[in-house]
N, C-alpha and C positions, 0 to 999 in steps of 0.2 A: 895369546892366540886370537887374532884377529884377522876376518875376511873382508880383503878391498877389493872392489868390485868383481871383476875377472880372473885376478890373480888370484890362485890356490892361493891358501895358509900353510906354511911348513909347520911342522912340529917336529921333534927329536921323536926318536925311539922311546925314551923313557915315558918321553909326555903321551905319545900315544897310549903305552900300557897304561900308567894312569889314569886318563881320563878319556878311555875306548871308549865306554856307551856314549858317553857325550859328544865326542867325535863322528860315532856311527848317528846319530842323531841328527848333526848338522848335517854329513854327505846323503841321507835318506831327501834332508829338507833341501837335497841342488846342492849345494857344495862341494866343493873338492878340495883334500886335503893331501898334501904332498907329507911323507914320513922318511924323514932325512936319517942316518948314520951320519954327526959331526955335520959336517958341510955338505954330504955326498947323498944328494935323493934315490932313496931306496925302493921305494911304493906308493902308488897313488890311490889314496881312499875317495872312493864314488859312491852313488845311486847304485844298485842293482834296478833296472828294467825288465822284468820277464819278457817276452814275446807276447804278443795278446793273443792271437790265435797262431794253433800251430799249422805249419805248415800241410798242405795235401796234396803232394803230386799226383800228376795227371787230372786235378780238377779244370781245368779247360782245354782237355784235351775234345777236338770235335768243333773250336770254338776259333780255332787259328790255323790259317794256311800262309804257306812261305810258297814264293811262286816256281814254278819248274826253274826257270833262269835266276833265283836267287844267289847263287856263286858265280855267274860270270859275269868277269871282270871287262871285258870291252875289248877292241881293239886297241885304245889310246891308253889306257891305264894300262894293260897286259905289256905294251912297250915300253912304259915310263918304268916300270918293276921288272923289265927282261922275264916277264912271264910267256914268254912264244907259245901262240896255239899251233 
């Protein structure tokens, strides 16, 4: 099991059970590990990224306006789309 540059490393099913923590050890360290059935890639071992912050909508709201004419389309675009006003 060897990682060249970009290309994932495959392993077999069996090899992943065997030698999982080590595995999960290198995908933690950036790696990615393809886990084949035979010839047939079955799952891609990764990083886990949490979120850093979680999201909060409506936090800028009061902070952004979209102008009255933000949907209309023009004379020239509305005929090139058959959109007839």
């Amino acid at each position: 099991m060897e990682y060249v540059g970009s290309v994932p490393d495959e392993v077999t099913i069996h090899e992943a059970k065997t030698h999982l923590s080590r595995l999960v050890r290198r995908a933690h360290a950036g790696e990615e590990i393809v886990i084949r059935r035979g010839r047939v890639p079955m799952a891609k071992l990764v990083r886990y990224d949490a979120a850093a912050v979680p999201r909060s909508p409506g936090r800028l709201r009061g902070q952004i306006e979209i102008a009255p004419d933000f949907d209309d389309v023009g004379e020239e675009l509305g005929d090139l789309f058959g959109l007839g006003r």
